[in-house]
N, CA, C and O atoms as CSV, one atom per row, in Angstrom:
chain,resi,resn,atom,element,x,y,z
A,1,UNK,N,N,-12.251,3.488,-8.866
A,1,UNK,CA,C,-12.929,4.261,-7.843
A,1,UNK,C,C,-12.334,5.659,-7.834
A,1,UNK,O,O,-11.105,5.598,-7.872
A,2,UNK,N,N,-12.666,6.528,-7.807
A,2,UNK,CA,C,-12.717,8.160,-7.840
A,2,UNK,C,C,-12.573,8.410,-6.133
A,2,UNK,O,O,-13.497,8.134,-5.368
A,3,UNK,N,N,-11.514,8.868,-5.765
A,3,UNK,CA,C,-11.681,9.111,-3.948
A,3,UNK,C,C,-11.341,10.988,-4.396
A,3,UNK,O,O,-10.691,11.423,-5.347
A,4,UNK,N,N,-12.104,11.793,-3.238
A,4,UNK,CA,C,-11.689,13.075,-3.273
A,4,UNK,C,C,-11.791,12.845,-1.725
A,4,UNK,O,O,-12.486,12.230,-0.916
A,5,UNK,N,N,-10.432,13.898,-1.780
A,5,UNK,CA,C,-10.010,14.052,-0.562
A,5,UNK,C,C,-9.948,15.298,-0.213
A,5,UNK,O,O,-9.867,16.202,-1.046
A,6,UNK,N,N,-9.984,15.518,1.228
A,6,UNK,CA,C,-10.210,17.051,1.844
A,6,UNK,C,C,-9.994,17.005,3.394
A,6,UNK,O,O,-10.526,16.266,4.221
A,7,UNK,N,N,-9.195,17.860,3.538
A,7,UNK,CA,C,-8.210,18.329,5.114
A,7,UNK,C,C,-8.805,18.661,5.831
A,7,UNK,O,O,-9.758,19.151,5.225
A,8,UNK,N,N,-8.978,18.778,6.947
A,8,UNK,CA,C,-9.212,19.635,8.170
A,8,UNK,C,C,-8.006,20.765,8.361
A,8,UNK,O,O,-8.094,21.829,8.973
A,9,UNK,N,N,-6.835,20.216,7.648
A,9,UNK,CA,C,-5.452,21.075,7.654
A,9,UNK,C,C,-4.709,20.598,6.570
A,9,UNK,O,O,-4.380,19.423,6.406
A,10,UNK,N,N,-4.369,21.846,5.593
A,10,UNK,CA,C,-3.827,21.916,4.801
A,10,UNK,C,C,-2.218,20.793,4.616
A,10,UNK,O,O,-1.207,20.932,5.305
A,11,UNK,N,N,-2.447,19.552,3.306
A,11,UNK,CA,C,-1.362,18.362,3.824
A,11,UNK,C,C,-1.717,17.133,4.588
A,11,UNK,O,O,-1.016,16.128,4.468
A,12,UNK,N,N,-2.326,17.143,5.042
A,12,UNK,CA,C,-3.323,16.374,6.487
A,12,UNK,C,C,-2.921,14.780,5.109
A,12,UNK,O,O,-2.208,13.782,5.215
A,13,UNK,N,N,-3.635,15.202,4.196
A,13,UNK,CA,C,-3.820,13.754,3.488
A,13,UNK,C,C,-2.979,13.693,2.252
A,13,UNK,O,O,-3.362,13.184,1.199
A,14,UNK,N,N,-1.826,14.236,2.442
A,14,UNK,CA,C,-0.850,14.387,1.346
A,14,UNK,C,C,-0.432,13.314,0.983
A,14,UNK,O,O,-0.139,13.187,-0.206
A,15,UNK,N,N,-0.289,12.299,1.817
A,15,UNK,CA,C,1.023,10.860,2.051
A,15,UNK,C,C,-0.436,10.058,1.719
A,15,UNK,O,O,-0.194,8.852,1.759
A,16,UNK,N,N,-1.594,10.256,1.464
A,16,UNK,CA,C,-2.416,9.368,0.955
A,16,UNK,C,C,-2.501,9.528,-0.862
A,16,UNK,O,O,-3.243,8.833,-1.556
A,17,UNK,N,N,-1.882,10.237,-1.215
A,17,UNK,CA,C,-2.375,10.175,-3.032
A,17,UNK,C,C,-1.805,9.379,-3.423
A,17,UNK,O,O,-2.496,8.465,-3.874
A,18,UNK,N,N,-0.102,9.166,-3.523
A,18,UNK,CA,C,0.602,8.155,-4.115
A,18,UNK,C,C,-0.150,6.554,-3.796
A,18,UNK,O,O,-0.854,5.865,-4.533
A,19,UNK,N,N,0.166,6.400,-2.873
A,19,UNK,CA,C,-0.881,4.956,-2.233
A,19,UNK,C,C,-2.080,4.872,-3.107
A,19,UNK,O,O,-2.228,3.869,-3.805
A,20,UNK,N,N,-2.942,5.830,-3.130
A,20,UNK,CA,C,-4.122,5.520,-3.891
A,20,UNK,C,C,-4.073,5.355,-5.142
A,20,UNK,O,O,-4.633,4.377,-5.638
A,21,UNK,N,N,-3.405,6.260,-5.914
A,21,UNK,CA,C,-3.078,6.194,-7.000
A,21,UNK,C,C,-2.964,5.075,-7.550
A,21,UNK,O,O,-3.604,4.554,-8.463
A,22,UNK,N,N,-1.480,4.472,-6.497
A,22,UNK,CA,C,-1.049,2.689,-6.779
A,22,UNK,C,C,-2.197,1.894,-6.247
A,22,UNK,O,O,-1.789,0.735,-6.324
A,23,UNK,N,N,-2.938,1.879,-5.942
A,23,UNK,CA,C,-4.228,1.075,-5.640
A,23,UNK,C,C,-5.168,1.079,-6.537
A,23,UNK,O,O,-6.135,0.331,-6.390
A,24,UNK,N,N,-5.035,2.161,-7.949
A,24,UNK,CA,C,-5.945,1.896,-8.580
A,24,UNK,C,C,-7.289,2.839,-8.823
A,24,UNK,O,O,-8.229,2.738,-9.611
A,25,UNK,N,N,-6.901,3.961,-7.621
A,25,UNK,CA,C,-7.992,5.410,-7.430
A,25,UNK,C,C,-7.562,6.165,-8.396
A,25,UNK,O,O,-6.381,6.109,-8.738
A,26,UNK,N,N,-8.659,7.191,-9.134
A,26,UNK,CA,C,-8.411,8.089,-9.347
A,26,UNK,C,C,-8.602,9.176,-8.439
A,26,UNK,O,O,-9.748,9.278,-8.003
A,27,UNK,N,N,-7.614,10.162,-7.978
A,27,UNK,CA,C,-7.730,10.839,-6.759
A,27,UNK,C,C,-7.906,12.504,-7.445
A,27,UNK,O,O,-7.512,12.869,-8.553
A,28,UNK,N,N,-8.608,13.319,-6.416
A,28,UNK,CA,C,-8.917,14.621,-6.526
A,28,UNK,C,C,-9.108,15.346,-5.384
A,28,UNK,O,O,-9.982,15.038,-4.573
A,29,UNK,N,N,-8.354,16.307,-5.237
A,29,UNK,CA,C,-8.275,17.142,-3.792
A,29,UNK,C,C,-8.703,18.449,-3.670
A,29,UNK,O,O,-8.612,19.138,-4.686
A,30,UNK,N,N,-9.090,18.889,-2.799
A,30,UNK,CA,C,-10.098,20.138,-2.830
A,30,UNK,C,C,-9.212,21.295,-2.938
A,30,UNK,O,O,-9.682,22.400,-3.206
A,31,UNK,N,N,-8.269,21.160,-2.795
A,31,UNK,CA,C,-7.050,22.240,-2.773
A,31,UNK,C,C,-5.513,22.033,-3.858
A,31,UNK,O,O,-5.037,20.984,-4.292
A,32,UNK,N,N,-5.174,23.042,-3.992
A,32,UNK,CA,C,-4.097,22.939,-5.251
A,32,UNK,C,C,-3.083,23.097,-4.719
A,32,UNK,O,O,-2.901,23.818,-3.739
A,33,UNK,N,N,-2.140,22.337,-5.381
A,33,UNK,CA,C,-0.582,22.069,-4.495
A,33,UNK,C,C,0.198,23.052,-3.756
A,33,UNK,O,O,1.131,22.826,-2.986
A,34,UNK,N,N,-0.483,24.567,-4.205
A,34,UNK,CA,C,0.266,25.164,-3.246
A,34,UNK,C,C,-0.898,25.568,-1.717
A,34,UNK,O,O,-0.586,26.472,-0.942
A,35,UNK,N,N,-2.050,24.823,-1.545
A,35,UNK,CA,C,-2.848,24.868,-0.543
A,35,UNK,C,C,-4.282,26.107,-0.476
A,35,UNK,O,O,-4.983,26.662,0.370
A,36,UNK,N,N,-4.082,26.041,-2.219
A,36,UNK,CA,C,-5.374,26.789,-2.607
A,36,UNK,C,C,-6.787,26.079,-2.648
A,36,UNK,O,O,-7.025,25.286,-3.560
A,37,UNK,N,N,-7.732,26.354,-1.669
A,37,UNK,CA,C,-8.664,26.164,-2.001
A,37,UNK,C,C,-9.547,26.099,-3.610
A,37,UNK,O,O,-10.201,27.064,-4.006
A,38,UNK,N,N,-9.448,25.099,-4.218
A,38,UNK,CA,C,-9.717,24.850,-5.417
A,38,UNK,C,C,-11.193,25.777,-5.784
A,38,UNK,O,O,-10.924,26.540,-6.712
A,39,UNK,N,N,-12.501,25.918,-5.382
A,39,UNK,CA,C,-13.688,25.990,-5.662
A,39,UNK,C,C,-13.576,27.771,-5.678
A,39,UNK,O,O,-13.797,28.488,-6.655
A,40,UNK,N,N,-13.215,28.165,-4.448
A,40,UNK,CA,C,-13.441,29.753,-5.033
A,40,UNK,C,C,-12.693,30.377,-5.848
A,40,UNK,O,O,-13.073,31.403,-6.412
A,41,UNK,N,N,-11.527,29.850,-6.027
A,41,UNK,CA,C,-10.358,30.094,-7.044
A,41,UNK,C,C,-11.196,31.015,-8.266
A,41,UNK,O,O,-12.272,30.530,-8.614
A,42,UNK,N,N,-10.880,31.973,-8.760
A,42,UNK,CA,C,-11.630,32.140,-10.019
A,42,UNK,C,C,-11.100,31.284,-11.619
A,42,UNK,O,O,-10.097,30.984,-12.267
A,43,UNK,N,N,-12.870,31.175,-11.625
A,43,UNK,CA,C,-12.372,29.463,-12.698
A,43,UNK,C,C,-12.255,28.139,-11.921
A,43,UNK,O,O,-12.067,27.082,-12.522
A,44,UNK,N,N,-12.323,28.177,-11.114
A,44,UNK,CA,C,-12.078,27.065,-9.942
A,44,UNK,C,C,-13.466,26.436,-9.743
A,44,UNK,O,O,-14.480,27.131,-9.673
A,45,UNK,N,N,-13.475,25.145,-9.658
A,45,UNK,CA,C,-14.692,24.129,-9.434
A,45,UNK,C,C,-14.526,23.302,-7.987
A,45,UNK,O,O,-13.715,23.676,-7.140
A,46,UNK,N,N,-15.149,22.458,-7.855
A,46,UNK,CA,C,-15.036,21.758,-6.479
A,46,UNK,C,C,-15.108,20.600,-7.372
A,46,UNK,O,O,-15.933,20.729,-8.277
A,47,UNK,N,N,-14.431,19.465,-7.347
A,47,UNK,CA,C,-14.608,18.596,-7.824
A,47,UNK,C,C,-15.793,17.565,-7.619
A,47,UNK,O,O,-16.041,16.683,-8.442
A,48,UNK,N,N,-16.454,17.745,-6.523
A,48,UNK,CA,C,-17.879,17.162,-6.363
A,48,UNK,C,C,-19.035,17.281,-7.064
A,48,UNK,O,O,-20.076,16.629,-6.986
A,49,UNK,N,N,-18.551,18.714,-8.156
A,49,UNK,CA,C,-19.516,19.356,-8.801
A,49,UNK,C,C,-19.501,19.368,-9.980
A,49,UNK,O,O,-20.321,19.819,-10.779
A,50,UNK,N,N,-17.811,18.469,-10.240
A,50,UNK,CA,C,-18.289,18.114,-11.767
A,50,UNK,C,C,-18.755,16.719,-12.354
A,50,UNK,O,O,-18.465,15.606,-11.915
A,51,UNK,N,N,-19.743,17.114,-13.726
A,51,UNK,CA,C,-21.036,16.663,-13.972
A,51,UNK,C,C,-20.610,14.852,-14.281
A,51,UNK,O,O,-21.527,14.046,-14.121
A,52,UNK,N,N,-19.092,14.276,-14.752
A,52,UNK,CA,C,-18.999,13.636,-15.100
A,52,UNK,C,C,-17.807,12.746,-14.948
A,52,UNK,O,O,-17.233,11.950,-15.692
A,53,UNK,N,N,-17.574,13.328,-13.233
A,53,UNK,CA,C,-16.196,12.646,-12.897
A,53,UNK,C,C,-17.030,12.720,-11.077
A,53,UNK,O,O,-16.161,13.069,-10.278
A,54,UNK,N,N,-17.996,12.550,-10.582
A,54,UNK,CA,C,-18.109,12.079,-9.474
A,54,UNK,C,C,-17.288,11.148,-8.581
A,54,UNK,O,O,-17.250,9.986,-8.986
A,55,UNK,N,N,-16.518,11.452,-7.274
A,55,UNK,CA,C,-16.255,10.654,-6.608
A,55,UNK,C,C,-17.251,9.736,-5.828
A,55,UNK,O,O,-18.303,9.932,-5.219
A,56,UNK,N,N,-16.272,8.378,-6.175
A,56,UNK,CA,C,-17.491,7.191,-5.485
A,56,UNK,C,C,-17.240,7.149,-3.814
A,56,UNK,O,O,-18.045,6.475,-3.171
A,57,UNK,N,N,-16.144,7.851,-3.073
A,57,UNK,CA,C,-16.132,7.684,-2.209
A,57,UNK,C,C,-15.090,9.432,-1.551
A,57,UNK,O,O,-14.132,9.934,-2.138
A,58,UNK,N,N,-15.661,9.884,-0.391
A,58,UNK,CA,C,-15.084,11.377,-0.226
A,58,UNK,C,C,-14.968,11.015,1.170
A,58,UNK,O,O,-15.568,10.225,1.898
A,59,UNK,N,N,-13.789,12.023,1.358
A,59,UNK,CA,C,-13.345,11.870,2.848
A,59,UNK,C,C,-13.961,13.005,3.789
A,59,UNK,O,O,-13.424,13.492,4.783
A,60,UNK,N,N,-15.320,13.341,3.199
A,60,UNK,CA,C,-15.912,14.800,3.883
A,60,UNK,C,C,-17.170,14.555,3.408
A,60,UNK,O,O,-17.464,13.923,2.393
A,61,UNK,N,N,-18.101,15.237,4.409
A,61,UNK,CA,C,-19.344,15.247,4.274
A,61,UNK,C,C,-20.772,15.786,3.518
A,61,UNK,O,O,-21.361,16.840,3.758
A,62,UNK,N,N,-21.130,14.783,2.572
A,62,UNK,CA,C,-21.706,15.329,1.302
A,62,UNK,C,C,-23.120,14.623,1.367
A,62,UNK,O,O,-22.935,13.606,2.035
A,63,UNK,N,N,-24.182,14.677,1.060
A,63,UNK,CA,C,-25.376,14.246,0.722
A,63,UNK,C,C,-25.553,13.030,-0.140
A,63,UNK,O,O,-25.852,13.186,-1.324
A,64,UNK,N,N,-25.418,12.027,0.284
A,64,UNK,CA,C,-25.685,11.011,-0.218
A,64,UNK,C,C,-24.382,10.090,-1.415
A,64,UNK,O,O,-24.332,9.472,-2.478
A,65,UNK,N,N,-23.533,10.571,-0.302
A,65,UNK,CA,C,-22.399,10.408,-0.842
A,65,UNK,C,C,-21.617,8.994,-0.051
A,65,UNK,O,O,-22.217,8.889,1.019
A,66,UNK,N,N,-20.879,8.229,-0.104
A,66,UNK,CA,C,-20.314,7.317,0.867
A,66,UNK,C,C,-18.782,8.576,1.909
A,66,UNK,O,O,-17.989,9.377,1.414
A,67,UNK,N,N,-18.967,8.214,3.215
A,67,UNK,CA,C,-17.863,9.216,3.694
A,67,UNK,C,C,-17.055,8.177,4.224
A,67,UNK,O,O,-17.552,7.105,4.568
A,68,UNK,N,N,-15.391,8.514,4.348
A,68,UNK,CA,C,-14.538,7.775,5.451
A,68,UNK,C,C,-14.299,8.673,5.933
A,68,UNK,O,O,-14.504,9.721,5.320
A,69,UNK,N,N,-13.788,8.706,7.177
A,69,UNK,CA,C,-12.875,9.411,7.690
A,69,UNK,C,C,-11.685,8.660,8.299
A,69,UNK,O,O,-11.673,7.782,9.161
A,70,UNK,N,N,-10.550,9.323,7.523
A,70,UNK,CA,C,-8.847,8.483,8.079
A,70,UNK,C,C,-7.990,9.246,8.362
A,70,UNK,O,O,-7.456,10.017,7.565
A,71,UNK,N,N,-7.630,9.101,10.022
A,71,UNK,CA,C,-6.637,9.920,10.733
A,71,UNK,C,C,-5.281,10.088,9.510
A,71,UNK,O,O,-5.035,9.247,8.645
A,72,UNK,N,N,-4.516,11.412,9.726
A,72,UNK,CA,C,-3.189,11.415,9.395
A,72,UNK,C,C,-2.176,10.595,10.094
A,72,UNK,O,O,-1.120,10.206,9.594
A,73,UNK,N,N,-2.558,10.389,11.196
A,73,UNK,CA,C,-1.626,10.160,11.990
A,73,UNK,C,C,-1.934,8.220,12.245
A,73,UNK,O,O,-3.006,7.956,12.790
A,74,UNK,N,N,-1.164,7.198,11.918
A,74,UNK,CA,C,-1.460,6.108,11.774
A,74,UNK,C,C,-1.714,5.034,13.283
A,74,UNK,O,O,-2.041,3.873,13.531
A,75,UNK,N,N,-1.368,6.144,13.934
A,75,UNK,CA,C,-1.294,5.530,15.239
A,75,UNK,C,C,-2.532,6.261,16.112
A,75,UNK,O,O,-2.764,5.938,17.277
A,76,UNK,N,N,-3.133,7.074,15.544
A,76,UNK,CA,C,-4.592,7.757,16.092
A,76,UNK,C,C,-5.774,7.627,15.407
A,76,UNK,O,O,-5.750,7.915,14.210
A,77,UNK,N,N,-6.865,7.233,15.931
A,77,UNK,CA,C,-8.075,6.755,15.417
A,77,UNK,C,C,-8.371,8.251,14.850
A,77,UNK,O,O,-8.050,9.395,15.171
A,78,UNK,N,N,-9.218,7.583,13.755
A,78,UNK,CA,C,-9.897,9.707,13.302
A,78,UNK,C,C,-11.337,9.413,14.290
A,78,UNK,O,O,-11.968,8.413,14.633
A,79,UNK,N,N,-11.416,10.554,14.464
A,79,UNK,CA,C,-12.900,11.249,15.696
A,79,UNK,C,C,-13.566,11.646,14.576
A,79,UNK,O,O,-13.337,12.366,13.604
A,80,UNK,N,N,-14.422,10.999,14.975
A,80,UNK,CA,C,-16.314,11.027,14.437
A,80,UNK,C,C,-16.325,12.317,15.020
A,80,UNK,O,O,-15.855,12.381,16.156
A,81,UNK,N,N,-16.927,13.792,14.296
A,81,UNK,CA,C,-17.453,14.448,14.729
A,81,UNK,C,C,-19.313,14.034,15.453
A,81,UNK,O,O,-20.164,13.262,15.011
A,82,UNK,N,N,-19.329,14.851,16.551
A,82,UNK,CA,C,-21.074,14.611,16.944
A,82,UNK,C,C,-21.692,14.959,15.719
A,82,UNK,O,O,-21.297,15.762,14.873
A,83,UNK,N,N,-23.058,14.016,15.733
A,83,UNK,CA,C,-23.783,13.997,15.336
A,83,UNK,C,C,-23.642,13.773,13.726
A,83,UNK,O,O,-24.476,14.052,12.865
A,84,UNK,N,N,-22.166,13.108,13.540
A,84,UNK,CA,C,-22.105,11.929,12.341
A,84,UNK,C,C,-22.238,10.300,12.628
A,84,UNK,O,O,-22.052,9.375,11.837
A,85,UNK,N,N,-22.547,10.269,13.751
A,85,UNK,CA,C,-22.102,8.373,13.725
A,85,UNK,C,C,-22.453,8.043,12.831
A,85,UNK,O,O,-21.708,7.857,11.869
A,86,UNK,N,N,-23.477,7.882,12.812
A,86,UNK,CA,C,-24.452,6.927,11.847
A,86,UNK,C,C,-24.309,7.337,10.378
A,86,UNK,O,O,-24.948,6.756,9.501
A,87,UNK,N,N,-23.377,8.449,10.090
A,87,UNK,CA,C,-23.282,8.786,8.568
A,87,UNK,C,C,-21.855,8.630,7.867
A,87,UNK,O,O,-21.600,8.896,6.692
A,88,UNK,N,N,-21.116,8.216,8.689
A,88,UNK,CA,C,-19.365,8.323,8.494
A,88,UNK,C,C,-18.727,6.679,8.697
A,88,UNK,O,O,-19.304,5.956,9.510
A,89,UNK,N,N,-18.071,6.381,8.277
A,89,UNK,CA,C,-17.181,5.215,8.484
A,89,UNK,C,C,-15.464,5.642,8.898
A,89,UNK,O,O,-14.618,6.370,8.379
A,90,UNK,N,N,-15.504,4.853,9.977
A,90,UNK,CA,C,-13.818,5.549,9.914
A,90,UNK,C,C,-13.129,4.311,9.632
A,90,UNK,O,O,-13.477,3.230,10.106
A,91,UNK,N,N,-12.102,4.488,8.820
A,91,UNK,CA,C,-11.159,3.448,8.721
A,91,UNK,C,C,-9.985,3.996,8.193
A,91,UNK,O,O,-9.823,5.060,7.595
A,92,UNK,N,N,-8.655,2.529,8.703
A,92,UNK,CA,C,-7.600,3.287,9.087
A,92,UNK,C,C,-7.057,3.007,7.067
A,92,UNK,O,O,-7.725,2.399,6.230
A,93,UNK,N,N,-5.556,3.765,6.830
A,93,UNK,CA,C,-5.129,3.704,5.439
A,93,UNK,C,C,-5.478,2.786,4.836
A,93,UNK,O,O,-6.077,2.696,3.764
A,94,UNK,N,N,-4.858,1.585,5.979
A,94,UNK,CA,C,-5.186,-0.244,4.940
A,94,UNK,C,C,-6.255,-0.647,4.297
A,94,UNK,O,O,-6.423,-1.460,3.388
A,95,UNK,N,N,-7.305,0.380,5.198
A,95,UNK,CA,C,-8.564,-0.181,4.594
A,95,UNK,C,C,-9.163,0.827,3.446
A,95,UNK,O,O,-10.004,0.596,2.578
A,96,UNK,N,N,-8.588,1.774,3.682
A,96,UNK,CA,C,-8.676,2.543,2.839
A,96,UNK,C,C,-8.321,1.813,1.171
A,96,UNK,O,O,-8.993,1.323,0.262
A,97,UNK,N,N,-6.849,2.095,1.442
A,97,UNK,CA,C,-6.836,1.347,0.328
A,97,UNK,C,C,-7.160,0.279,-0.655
A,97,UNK,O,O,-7.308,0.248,-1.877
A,98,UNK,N,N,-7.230,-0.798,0.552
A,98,UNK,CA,C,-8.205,-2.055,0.196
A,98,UNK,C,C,-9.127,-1.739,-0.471
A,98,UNK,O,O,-9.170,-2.214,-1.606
A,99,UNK,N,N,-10.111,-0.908,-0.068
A,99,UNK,CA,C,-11.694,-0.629,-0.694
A,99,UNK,C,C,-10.731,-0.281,-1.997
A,99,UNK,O,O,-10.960,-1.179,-2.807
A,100,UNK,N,N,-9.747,0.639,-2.555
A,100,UNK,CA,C,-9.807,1.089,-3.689
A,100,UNK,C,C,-9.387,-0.074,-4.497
A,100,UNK,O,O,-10.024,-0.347,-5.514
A,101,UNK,N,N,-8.217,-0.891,-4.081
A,101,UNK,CA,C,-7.877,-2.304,-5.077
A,101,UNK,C,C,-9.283,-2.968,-5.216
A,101,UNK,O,O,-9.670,-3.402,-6.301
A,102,UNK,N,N,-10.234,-3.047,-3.773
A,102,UNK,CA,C,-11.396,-4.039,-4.260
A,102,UNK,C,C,-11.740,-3.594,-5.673
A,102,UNK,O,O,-11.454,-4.244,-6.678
A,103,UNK,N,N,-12.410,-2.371,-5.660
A,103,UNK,CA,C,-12.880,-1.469,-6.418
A,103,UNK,C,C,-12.079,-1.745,-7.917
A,103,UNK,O,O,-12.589,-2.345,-8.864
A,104,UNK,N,N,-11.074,-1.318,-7.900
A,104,UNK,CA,C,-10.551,-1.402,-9.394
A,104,UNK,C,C,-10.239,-2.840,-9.517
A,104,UNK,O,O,-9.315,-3.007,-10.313
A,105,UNK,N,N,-10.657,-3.855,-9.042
A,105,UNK,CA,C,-10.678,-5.521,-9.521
A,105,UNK,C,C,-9.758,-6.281,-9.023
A,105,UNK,O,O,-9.829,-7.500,-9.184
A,106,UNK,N,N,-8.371,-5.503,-8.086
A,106,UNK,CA,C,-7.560,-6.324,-7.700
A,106,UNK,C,C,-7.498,-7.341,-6.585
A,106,UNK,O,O,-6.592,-8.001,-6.076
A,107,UNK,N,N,-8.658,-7.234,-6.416
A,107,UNK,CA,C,-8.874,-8.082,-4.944
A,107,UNK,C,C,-9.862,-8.544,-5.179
A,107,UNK,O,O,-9.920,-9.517,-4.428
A,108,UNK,N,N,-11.094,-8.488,-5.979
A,108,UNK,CA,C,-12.550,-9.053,-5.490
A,108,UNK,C,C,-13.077,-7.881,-4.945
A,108,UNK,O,O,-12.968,-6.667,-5.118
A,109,UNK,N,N,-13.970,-9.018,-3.895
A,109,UNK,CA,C,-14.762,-8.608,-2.819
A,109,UNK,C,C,-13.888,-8.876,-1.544
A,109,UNK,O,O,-13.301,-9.864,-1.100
A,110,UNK,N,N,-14.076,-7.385,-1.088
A,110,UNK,CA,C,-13.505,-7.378,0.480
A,110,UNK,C,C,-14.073,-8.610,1.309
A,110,UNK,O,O,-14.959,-9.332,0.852
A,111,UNK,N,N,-13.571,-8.776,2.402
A,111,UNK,CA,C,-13.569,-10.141,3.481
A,111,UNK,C,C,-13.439,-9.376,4.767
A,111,UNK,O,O,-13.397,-9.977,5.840
């Protein structure tokens, strides 16, 4: 599974790559380690936009894309912005991750 990830604040989802990684994601972040916005960068792409590495699952809101949204903070639910209910899933790391072991075969099918 391909997850791209993207902040509301620069770091926000830092402590999520290693985890995913070990779960089996290939991960891609909209910003470069020193907190560069990747896409306007010159030479810089958005990773949503390239032709042959699509993420199957993004933590931000895209067109027909699957979305989560997962607090930084493990002890705070993430907030549905208005007028996403019905388009967003929130779930917390565990499940996060879960979906990615399902995904790369280590689990099956979720339960």
């Amino acid at each position: 599974m391909h997850v791209l990830l993207t902040e509301s604040a620069f770091g926000d989802s830092g402590f999520l790559v290693q985890p995913l990684r070990d779960a089996g994601c290939l991960v891609s972040r909209c910003h470069s380690r020193a907190g560069v916005r990747r896409a306007p960068a010159p030479g810089g792409r958005c990773p949503l936009d390239e032709p042959f590495a699509q993420p199957d699952l993004v933590c931000a809101v895209r067109d027909h894309v699957p979305v989560a949204l997962v607090s930084p903070d493990v002890c705070v639910r993430a907030e549905v912005p208005p007028g996403l209910e019905n388009r967003v899933t929130v779930v917390d790391v565990d499940g996060l991750l879960a979906t990615c072991r399902a995904a790369s075969g280590e689990l099956g099918v979720l339960g």
